[in-house]
N, C-alpha and C positions, 0 to 999 in steps of 0.2 A: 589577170592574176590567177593561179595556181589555186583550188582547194586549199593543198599544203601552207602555202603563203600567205593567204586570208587568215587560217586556223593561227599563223604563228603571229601576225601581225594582229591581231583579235586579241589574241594572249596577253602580248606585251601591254597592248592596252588596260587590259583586266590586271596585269602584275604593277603597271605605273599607278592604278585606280588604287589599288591594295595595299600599297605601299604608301601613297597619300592617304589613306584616311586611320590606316595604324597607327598615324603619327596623333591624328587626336585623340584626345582622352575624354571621356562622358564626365559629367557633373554629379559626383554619385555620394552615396553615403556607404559607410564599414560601418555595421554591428559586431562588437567585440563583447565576447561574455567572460568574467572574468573566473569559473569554475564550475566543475560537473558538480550538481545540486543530489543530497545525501542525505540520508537523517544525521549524521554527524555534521553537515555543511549545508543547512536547509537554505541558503539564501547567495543569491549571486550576483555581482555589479555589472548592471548592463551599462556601456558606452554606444553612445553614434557619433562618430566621428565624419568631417564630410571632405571631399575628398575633390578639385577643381584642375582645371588643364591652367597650371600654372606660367605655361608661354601664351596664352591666350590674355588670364584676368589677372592683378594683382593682386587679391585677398578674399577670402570668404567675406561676404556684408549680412545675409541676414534669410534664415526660411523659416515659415510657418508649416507643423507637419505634426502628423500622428506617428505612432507605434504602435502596428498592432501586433496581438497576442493572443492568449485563447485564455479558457476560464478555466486552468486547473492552478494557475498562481497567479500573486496578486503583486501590483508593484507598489515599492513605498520610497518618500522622498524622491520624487523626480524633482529635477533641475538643470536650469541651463547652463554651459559651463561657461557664461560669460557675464557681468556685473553691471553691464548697461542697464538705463532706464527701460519699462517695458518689455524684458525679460518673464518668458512665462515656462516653467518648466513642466507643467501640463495636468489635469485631473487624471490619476487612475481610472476605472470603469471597465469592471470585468475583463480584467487580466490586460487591457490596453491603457494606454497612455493617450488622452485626445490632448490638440491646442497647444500643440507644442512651441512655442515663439522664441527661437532663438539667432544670435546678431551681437555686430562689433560695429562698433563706429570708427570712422575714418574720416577725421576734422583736423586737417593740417592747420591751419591757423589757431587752432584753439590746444594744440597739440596733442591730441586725442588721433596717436595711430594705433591703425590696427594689428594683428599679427597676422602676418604674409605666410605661415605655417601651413605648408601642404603637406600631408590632411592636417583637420585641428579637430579637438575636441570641441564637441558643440551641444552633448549634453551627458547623461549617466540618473541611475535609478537603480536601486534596487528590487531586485524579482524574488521572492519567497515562497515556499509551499508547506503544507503538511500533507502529501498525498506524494509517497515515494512511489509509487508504483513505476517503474522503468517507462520512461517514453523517450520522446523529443518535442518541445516545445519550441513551436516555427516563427517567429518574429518579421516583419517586415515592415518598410515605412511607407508612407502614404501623404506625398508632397503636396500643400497649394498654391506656394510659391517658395524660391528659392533666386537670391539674387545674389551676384561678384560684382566685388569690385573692379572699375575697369583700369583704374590707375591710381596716383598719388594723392590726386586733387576730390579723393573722394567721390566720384559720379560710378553708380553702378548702373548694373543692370540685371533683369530678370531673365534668366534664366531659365525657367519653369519646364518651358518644352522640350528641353535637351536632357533632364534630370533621369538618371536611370535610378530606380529605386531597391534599395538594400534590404537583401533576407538574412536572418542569423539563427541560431538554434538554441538554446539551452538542454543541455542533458541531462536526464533525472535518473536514476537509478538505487535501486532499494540499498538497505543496510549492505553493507558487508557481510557481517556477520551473517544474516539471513541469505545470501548467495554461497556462503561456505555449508551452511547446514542444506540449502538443498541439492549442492554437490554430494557431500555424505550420504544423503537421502537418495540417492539418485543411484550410487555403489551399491548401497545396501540391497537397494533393489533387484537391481544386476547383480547381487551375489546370491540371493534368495533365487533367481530363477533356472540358478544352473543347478 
């Protein structure tokens, strides 16, 4: 065989590999923030949503998982967004959310289904500050297990090793008002030096 025809026979291989595994999809979570944080608008609704290779599992079943955050705001009311027993929507602790326990049941016979919804809500808090100073506040989760359902008859499974874990941001930003005056302030100065 040819250089050339190894190279292109190598390829196809690498292009069939590439093509089978785009077809899977990771076990992941979406952090959705529900607005840039303001002194007019000090506080914003974080969601984690989770998010499963739907030709694979039949439903979200159940993860244990943090949120972490940083210490310039603080969350309040977390909760899970599902009604089951043993539901924990988590301690705050310095700008994080630990112990997070959230989970759906899937008891066919007692007729308790689940929702097959990919992604699903699976929890929300909200995040608060009084320190506008302009940042970006970096979120991300921190999985111990995470399990799908495999079918109808309720039997999951864990998951845990396949989970890619989700980052989000919340945007802070000062007053308006005080970005307008140091625009002004700013003219003024560049007029004084000409």
């Amino acid at each position: 065989m040819t250089p050339t025809r190894i190279a292109a026979f190598a390829g196809a291989i690498v292009g069939v590999a590439a093509m089978a595994s785009a077809t899977v999809q990771p076990n992941t979570y979406e952090i959705r923030v529900s607005n840039i944080v303001s002194p007019g608008t000090p506080s914003t609704t974080v969601e984690v949503w989770a998010d499963w290779d739907s030709e694979l599992f039949y439903a979200f079943a159940a993860a244990e998982w943090n949120l972490r955050g940083d210490m310039t705001g603080d969350f309040s009311g977390p909760a899970s967004a599902f009604t089951d027993p043993g539901q924990e929507g988590g301690t705050p602790m310095v700008g994080d959310v630990m112990d997070i326990v959230t989970g759906q049941l899937q008891f066919p016979t007692g007729g308790l289904l689940a929702d097959t919804a990919d992604s699903i809500l699976i929890w929300s808090g909200t995040w608060s500050t009084t320190d506008f100073t302009a940042r970006t506040v970096d979120l991300a989760t921190e999985t111990s297990q995470y399990s799908l359902y495999l079918n109808e008859a309720g039997l999951s499974s864990d998951v845990t090793s396949t989970v890619i874990e989700a980052a989000g941001q919340i945007q802070v930003i000062p007053a308006p008002a005080s970005l307008a005056l140091l625009g002004l302030g700013g003219m003024a100065a560049a007029r004084r030096r000409r």
